[in-house]
C-alpha positions as CSV (number, residue, x, y, z in Angstrom):
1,X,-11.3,13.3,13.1
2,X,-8.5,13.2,15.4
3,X,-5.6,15.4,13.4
4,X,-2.6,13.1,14.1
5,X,-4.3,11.1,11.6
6,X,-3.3,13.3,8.9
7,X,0.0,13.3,10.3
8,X,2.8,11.3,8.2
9,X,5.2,8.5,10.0
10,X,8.5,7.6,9.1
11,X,6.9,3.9,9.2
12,X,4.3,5.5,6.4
13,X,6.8,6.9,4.3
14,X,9.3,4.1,4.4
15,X,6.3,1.7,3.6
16,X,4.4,3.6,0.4
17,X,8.1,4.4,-0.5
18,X,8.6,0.3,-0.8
19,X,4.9,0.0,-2.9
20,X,5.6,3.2,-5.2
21,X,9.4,1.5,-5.9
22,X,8.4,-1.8,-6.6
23,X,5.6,-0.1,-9.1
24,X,7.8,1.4,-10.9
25,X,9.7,0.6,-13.9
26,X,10.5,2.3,-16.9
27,X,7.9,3.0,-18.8
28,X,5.4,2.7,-15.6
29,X,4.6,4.1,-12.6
30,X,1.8,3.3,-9.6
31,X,-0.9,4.9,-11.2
32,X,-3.4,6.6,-8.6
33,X,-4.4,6.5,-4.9
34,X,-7.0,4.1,-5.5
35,X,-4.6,1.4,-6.2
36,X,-2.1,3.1,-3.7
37,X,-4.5,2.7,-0.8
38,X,-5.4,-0.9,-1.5
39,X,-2.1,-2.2,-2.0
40,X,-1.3,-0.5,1.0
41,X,-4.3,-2.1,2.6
42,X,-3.0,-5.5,2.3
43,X,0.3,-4.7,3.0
44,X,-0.9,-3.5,6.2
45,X,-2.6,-6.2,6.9
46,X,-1.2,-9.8,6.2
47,X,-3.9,-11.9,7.0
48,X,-6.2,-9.8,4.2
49,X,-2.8,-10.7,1.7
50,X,-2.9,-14.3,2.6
51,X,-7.2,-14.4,2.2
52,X,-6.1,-12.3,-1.4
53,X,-3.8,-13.9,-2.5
54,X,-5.7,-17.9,-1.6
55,X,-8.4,-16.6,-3.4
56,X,-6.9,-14.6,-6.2
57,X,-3.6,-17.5,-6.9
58,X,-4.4,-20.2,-4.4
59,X,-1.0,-22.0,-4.9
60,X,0.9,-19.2,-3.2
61,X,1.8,-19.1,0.1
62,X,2.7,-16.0,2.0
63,X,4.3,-16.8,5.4
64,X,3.5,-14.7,7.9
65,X,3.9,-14.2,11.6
66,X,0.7,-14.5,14.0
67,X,1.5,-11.0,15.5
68,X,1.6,-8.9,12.8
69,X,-1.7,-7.8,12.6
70,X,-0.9,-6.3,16.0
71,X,1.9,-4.5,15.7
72,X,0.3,-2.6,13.0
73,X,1.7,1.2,13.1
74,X,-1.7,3.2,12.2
75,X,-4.8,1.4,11.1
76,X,-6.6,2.7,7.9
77,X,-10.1,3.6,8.3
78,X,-13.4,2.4,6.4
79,X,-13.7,5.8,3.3
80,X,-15.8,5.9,0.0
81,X,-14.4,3.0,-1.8
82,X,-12.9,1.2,0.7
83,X,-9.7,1.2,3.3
84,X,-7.9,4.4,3.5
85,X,-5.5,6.5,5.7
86,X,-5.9,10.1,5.7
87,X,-2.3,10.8,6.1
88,X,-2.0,9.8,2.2
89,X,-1.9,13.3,1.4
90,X,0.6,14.3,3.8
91,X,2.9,11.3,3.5
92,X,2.7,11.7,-0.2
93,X,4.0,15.4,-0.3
94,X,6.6,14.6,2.1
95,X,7.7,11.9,-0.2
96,X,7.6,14.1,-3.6
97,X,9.1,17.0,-1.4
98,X,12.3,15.2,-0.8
99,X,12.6,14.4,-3.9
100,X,11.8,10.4,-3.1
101,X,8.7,9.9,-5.5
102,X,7.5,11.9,-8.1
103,X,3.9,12.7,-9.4
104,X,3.5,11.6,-13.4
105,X,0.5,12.0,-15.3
106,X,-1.1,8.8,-16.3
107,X,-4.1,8.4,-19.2
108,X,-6.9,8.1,-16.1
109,X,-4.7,10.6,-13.3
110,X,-1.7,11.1,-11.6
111,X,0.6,8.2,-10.8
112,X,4.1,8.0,-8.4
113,X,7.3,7.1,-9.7
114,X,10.4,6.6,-7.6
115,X,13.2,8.3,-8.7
116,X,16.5,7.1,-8.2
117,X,17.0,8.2,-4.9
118,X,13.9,6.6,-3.8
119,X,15.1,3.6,-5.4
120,X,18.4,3.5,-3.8
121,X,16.6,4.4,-0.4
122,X,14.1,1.7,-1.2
123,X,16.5,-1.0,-1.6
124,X,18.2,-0.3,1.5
125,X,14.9,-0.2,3.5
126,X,14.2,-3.3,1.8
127,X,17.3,-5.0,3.2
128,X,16.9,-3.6,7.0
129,X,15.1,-6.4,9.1
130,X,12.5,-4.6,10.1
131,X,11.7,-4.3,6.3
132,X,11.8,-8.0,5.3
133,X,8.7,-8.9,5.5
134,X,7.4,-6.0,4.2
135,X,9.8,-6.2,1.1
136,X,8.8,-9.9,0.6
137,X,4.8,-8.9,0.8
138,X,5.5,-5.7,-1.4
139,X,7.1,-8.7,-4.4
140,X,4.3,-10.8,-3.9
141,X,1.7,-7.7,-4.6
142,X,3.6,-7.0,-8.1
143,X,4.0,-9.7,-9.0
144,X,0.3,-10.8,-8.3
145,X,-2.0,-8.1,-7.6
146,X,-0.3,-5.2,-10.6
147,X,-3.7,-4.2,-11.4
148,X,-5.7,-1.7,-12.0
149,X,-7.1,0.7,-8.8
150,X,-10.9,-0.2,-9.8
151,X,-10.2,-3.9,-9.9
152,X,-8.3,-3.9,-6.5
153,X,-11.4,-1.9,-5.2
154,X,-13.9,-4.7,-6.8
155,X,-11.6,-7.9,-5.7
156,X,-11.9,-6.2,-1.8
157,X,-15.6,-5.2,-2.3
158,X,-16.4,-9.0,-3.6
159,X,-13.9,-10.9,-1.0
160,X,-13.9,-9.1,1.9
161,X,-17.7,-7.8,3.5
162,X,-16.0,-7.2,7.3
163,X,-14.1,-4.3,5.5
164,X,-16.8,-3.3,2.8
165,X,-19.5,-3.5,5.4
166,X,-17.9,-1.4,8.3
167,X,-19.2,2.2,8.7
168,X,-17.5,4.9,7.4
169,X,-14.5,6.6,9.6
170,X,-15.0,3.5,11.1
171,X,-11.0,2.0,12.0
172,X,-10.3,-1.5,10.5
């Protein structure tokens, strides 16, 4: 693999910052990288959140612009249980090493909480207009998708064979 992949972006870091923030509350956190990377998979990609969320709360609309899936900053490629970006790792430390997000231990892992500079930093992403969209999509996945990493993994596996069915390393 190419190794820029592994590389983090400020796009990456401003976006899993968003996720992790809205995840946490507390008592909770965003428990694991399974759940991490499939959240992030249909943040990434709006028309997956729309199919999600028509099939998973059809009476929900999500709004969304016809070039978005375009303008995508890094695709995720096809891994072991599903979409995935190998700059997880790297983004994640940079996060935790600036003191943004911190690692927690949950009963089945290791889960991310914000702290409350992430949070402040989080809200002002949020409010940027380059954010909006993203903010409004990251609402929509609490409020509707808060659950567990192997359900997430099971709802894409069932819903969505194009991903599922692409070969490994393969870019979605």
């Amino acid at each position: 693999m190419r190794k820029e992949l592994f590389q983090p972006t400020a796009e990456g870091e401003a976006r899993l910052l968003l996720l992790i923030n809205a995840f946490t509350t507390s008592k909770n956190s965003l428990e694991g990288r399974t759940k991490l990377a499939k959240l992030d998979f249909l943040l990434r990609y709006p028309s997956f959140l729309q199919r999600a969320l028509s099939i998973h709360v059809p009476k929900v609309i999500f709004p969304q612009s016809s070039e978005i899936d375009e303008t995508i900053e890094t695709r995720m490629l096809r891994y072991r249980y599903g979409p995935w970006d190998p700059a997880y790792f790297a983004i994640l430390g940079s996060l935790i090493g600036r003191g943004l997000v911190v690692p927690v231990p949950t009963a089945t892992g290791i889960g991310y909480r914000a702290t409350s500079t992430g949070q402040r930093l989080a809200s002002r992403i949020a409010l940027t207009e380059p954010w909006q969209d993203a903010a409004r999509a990251v609402k929509l996945l609490k409020t509707h998708f808060d659950k567990s990493g192997s359900w997430l993994k099971d709802f894409i596996y069932q819903h969505f064979p194009e991903v599922v069915n692409s070969s490994w390393g393969q870019t979605l």
